[in-house]
N, C-alpha and C positions, 0 to 999 in steps of 0.2 A: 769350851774346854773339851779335850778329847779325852776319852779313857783309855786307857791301854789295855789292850785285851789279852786275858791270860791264858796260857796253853791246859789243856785238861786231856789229859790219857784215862786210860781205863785197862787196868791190869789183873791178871788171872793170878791167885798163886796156890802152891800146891806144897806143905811143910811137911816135911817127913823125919821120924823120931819120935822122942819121948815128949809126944806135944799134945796130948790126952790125959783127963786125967790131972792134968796142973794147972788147971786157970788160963789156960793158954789162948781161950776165944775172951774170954772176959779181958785178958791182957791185951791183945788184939783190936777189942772193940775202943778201947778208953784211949788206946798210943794214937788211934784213926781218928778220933773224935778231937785230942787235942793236935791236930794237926791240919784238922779241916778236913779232912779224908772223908770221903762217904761208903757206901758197901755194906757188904754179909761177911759172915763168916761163918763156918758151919764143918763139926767133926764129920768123916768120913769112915765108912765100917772096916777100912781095911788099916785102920789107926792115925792117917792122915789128917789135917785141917785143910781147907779149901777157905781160900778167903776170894773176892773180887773190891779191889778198891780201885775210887774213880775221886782224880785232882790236880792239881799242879804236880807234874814231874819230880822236881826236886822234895815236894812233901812224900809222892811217893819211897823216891829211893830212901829217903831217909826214916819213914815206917815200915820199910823191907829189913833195913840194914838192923833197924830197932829190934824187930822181931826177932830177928835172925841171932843175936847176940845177948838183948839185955833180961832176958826172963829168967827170974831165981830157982824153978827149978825145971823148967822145959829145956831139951835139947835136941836143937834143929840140925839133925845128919847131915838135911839136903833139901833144897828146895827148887819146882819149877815154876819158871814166869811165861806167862801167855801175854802180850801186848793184844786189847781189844778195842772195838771202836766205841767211845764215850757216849754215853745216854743220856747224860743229864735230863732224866724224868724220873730216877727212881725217886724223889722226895729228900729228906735230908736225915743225916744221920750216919750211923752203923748200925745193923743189927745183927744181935745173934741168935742165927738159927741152929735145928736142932743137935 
């Protein structure tokens, strides 16, 4: 029996806005985890969040589009995506750093 081998990205993102301060890596980490998603995330001093998630594509976009929209009270101005090359060594999970 063959398996079918699934595609796995590894993506930068960069949220900008009211995304400090409101649970918004906590929110982050739990949307990644139920989606399979692995990665950090981690606030930035200049009020931004930094996250890097690594998975199937389509899990991606659709934990991008999550963030980007369903948080009750974060608000994402603007965000940027870096496409990177997949590790699959970081272990499993999401964590949140500092």
């Amino acid at each position: 029996m063959f398996q079918k081998s699934v595609a796995v990205e590894r993506r930068r993102w960069r949220f900008f806005g009211r995304v400090q301060g409101v649970g918004f890596r906590a929110f982050c980490a739990g949307a990644a985890c139920a989606r399979g998603v692995r990665g950090w995330v981690r606030n930035e001093p200049d009020g931004s969040v930094s996250a890097e998630a690594e998975g199937p594509p389509g899990a991606l976009d659709a934990l991008r589009h999550h963030l980007e929209k369903a948080h009750p009270f974060a608000r994402v101005d603007r965000w940027d995506e870096f496409v990177a090359s997949p590790r699959r060594d970081d272990g499993e999970g999401f964590d949140i750093q500092g």
